[in-house]
C-alpha positions as CSV (number, residue, x, y, z in Angstrom):
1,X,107.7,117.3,142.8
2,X,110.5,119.7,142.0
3,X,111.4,118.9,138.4
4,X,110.9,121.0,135.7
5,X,111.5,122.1,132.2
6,X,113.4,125.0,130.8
7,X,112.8,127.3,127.7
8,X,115.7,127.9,125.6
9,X,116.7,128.8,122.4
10,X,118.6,132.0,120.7
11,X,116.8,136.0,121.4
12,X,114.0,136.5,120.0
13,X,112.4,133.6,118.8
14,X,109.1,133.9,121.5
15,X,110.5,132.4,124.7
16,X,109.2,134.6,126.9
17,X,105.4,135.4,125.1
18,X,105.2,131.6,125.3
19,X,106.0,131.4,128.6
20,X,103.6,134.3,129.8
21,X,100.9,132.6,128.1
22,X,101.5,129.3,130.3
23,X,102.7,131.1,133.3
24,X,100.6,133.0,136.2
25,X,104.2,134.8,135.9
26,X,104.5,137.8,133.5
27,X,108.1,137.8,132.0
28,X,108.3,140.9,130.0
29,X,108.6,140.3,125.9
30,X,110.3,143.1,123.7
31,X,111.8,143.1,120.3
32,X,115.5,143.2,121.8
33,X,118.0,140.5,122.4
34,X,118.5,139.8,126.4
35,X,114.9,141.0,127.5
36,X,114.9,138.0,130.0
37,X,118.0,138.1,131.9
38,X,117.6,136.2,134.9
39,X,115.4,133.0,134.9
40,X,111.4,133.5,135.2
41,X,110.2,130.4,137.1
42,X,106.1,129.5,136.5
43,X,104.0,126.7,137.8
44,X,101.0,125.8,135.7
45,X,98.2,123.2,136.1
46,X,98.2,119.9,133.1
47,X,95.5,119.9,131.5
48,X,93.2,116.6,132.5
49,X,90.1,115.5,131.0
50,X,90.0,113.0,133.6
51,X,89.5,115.6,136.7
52,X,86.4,116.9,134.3
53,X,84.7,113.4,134.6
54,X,85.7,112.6,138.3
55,X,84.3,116.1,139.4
56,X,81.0,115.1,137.5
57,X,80.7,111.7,139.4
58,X,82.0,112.6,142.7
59,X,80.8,116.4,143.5
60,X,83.8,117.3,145.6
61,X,84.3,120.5,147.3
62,X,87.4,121.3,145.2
63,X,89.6,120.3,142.3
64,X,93.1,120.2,142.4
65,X,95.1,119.6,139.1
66,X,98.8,118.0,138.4
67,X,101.0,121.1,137.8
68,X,104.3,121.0,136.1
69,X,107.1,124.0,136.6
70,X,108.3,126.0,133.6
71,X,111.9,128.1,133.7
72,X,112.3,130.9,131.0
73,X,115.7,131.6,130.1
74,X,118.0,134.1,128.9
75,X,118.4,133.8,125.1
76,X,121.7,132.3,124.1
77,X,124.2,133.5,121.6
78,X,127.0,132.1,119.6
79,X,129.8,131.7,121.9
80,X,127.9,131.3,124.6
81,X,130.5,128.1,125.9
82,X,133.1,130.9,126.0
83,X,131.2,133.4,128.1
84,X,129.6,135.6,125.1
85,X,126.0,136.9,125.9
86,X,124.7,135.9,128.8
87,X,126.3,132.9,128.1
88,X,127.2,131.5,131.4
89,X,124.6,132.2,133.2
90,X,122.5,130.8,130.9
91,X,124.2,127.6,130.5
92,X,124.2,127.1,134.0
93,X,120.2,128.1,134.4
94,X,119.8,124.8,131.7
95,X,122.3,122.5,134.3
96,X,119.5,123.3,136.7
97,X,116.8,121.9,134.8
98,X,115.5,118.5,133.7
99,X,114.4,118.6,130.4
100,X,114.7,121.1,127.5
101,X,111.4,123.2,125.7
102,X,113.7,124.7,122.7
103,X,112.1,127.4,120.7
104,X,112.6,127.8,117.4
105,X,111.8,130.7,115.2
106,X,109.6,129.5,111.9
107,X,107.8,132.9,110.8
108,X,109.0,135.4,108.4
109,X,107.9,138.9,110.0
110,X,110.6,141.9,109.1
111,X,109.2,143.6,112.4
112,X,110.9,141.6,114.7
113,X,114.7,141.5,114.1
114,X,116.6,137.9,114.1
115,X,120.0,137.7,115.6
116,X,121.5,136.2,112.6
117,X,119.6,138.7,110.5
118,X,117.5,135.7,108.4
119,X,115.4,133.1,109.4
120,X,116.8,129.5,109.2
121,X,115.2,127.1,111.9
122,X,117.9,124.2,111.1
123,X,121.1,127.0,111.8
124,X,119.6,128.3,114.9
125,X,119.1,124.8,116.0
126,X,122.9,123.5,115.7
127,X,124.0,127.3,116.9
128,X,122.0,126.1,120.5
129,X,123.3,122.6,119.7
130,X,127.1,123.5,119.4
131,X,127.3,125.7,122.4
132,X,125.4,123.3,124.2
133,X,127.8,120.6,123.3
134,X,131.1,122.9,123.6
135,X,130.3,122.9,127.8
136,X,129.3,119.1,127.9
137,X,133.0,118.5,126.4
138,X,134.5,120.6,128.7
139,X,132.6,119.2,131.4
140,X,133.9,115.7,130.2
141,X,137.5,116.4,129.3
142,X,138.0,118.2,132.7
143,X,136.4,115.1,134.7
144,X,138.9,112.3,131.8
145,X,142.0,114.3,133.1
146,X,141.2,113.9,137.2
147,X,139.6,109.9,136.5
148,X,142.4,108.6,133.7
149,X,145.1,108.7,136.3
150,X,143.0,106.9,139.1
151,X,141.9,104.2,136.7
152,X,145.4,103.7,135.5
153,X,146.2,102.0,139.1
154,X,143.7,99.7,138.5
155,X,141.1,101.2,140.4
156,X,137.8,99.7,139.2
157,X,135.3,102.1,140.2
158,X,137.5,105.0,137.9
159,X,137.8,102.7,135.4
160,X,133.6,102.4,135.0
161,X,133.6,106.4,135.2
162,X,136.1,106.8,132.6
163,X,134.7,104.2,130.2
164,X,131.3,105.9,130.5
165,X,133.0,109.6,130.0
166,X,134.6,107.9,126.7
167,X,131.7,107.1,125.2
168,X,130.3,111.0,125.7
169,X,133.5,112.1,124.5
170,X,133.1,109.8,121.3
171,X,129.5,111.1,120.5
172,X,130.4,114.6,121.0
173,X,133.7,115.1,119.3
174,X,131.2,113.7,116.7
175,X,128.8,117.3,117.0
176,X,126.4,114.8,118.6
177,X,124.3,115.2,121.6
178,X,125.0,113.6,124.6
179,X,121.2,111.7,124.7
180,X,122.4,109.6,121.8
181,X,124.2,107.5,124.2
182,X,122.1,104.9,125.8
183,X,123.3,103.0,128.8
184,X,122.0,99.4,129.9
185,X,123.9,98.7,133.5
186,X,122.2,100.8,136.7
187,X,125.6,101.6,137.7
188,X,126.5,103.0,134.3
189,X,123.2,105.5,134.6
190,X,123.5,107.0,137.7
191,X,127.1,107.8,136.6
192,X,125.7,109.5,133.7
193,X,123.2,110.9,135.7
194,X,125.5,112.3,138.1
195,X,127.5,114.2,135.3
196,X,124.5,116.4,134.4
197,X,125.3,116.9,131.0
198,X,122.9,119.6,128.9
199,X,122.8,117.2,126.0
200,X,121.7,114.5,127.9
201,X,118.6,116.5,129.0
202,X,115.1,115.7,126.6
203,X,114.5,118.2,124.5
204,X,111.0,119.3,122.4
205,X,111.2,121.5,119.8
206,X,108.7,123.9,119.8
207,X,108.4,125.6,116.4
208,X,106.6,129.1,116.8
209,X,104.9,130.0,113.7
210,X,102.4,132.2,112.3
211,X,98.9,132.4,112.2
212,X,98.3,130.6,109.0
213,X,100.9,127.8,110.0
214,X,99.9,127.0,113.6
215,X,97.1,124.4,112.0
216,X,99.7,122.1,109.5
217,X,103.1,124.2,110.2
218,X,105.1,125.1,107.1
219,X,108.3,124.5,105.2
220,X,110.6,126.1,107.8
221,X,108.8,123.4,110.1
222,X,109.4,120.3,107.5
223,X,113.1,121.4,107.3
224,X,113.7,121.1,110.7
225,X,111.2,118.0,111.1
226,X,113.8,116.8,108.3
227,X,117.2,117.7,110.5
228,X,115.9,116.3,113.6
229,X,114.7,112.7,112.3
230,X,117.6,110.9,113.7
231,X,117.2,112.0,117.0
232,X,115.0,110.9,120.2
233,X,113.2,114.0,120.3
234,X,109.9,115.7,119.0
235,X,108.3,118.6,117.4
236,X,105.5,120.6,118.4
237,X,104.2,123.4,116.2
238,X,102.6,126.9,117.8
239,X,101.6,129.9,117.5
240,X,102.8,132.5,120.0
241,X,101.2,135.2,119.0
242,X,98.1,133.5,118.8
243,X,98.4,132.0,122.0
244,X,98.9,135.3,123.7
245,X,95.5,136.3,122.1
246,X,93.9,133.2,123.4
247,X,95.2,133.9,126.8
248,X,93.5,137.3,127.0
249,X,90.4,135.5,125.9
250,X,88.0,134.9,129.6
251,X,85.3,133.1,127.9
252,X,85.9,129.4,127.2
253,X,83.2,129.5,124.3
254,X,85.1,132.2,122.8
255,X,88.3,130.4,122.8
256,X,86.7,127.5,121.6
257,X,85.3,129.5,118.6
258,X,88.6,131.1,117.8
259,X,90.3,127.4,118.0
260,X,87.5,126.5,115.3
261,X,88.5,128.8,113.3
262,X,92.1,128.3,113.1
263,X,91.1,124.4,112.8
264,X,92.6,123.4,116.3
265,X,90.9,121.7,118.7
266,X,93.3,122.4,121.2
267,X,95.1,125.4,121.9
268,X,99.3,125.2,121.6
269,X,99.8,125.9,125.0
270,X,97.8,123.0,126.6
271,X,99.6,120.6,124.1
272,X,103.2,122.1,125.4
273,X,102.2,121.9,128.9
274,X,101.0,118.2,128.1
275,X,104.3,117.6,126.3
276,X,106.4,119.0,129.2
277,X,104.5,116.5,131.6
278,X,105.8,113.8,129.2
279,X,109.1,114.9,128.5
280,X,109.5,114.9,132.4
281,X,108.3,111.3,132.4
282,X,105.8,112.0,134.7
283,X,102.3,110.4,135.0
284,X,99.4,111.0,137.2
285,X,97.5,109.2,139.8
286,X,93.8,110.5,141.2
287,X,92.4,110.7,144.4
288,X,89.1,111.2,144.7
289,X,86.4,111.9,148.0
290,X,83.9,114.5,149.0
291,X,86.5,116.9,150.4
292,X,88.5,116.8,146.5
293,X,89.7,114.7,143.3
294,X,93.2,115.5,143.7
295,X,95.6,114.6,140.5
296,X,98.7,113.7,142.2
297,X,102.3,113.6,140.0
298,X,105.0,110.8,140.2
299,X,107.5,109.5,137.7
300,X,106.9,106.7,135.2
301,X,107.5,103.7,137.1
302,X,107.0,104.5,140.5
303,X,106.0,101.8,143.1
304,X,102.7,102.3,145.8
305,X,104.9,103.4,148.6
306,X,106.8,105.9,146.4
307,X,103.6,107.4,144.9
308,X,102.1,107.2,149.0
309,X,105.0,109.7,149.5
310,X,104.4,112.3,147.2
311,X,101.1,112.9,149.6
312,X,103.0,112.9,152.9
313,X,106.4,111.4,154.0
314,X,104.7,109.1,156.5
315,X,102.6,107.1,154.0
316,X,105.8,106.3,152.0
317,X,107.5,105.3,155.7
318,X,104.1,103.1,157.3
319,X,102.6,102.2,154.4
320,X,100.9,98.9,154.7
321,X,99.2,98.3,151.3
322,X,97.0,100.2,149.0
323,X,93.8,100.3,147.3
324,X,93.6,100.5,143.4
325,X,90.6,101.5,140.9
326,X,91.4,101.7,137.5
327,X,89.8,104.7,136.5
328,X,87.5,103.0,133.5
329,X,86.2,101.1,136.0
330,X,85.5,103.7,138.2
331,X,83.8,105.8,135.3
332,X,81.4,102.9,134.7
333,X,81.0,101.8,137.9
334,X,80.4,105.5,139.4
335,X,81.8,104.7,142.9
336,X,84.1,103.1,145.4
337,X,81.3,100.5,147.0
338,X,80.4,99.7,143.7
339,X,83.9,98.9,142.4
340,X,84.3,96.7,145.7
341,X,80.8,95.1,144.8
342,X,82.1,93.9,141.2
343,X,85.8,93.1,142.2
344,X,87.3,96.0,140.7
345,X,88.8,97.2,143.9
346,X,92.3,95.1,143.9
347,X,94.2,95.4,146.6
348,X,98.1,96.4,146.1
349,X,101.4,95.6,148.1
350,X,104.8,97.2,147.7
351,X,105.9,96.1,144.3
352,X,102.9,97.3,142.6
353,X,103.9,99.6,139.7
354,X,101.4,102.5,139.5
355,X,100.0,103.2,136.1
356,X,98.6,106.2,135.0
357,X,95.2,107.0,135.6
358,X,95.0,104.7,138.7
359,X,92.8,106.0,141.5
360,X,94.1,105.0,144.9
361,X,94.0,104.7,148.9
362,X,96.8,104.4,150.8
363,X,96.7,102.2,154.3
364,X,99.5,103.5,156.8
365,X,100.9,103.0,160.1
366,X,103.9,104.5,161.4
């Protein structure tokens, strides 16, 4: 599955040390604005405590994890709508994404140089935010001009477009994002959908901090937590620099000690990777033999034949029904002749909403 998220935010704020910690990718990280110019793309496995147990029941030859694909991006500046920076390419790197990791600088550390000169989280926020929404109201006023004059013939279709454009322009003219609006009608969101607005994207906010912080965060963390409370979005707290440590670390008991000691009981990085997953809505599904426990990735909502698909093409086309163990019952029960045995093998047509967790077998014929 192709989607993935993007790291944004202004220079210098740890985009690129975060991402070489979740990356196999090394994007280099210096104290300069526009180290990354073109877009560093990274796959990276989610981490699963559910592959842990089905490996211990099943003994399969291999493991393969969900993964989720990460995009760093060139910092962004004020001005950026009007070309400054690297501004257009970067706003069109973000148009290529589906969902928004923006960092935001919450340390104090007169070593590495701001591009504002201070450190205020809540400014650098709506600096990202304003340019962001300066190109969706472009994008919008451009498409009002071409769609007013074929909805003022009466032409039904235009009319529909134009309403939804109206209602982006209202919330943006407003220094809004475009993910404030919430449409009901199918028609209505694939319009929206089609537009591909940047503030219509979901967006964390990852807060890089400091050593000291990475455990409860700090008050450049609260103020932001503070400006942000309004919108449908979250906060995650890290360290970079700390995660950078932890990813030189080969020893999982010496990771696990240094987490210990920082009062973490999970390093920053798996949470953001877990976060990304979610922000994607994406959820998992298992399959599980003596050849592999596989995690497999589809989107929140999915039906059997859709989820058959993302294994080949011809389960989605044949598919004839499927074969569902919820994976508690599969944990207790320790295998598929024994979840048959108890009636906990239920057997699934082509309406049958896949919910995370489920492990499944497809029956095909094309």
């Amino acid at each position: 599955m192709s989607l993935r998220c993007g790291i944004v935010g202004l220079p210098n704020v740890g985009k690129s040390t975060l991402f070489n910690c979740i990356s196999s990718s090394k994007a280099q990280a210096a104290n300069f604005p526009f180290c990354t110019i073109e877009p560093n793309l990274g796959s990276t496995n989610v981490p699963d405590e559910r592959l842990n147990v089905l490996e211990s029941i099943v003994h399969p030859k291999r493991v393969i994890p969900a993964t989720v694909d990460i995009v760093d991006i060139a910092g962004l500046v004020r001005g950026a709508s009007k070309g400054e920076g690297l501004g257009n390419q970067f706003l069109a790197n973000i148009r290529e994404t589906d969902a928004i990791l923006h960092v935001i600088r919450c340390f104090d550390d007169p070593n590495v140089v701001h591009v504002d000169g201070t450190i205020d989280p809540v400014r650098d926020k709506e600096v990202v935010d304003t340019e962001l929404q300066l190109k969706d109201l472009e994008t919008i006023e451009g498409r009002i001009s071409k769609t007013a004059k074929v909805a003022a013939i009466g032409d039904k279709d235009a009319k529909r477009v134009e309403n939804v454009l109206e209602r982006y322009k209202a919330v943006l003219d407003q220094g809004k994002n475009a993910r404030e609006v919430k449409f009901d009608a199918p028609e209505d969101v694939r319009i929206a959908k089609d537009l591909c607005l940047l503030t219509a994207k979901p967006v964390l906010y990852v807060c890089n901090v400091d050593e000291s912080s990475a455990a409860n965060g700090n008050a450049y963390v609260e103020a932001l937590r503070k400006e942000i409370a309004g919108e449908d979005a979250d906060i995650l707290v890290i360290a970079a620099k700390i995660e950078s440590e932890i990813a030189e670390m080969d020893s999982y008991d010496d990771r696990k000690l240094f987490l210990d000691e920082l009062g973490l009981k999970q390093s920053g990085i798996e949470r953001l990777v877990r976060k990304a997953y979610d922000l994607l809505s994406l959820q998992t599904y298992f399959t599980e033999g003596e050849p592999e426990v596989r995690a497999w990735t589809i989107h929140k909502g999915d039906k059997a034949p859709k989820a058959a698909g993302v294994i080949h093409t011809d389960f989605e086309k044949g598919f004839i029904r499927a074969e569902v163990i919820k994976y508690g019952d599969f944990v207790e029960l320790k295998s598929d002749s024994a979840c048959r045995a108890a009636g906990k093998l239920y057997s699934e047509g082509k309406d049958y909403v896949v919910e995370d967790g489920d492990i499944m077998h497809f029956l095909f014929n094309v």
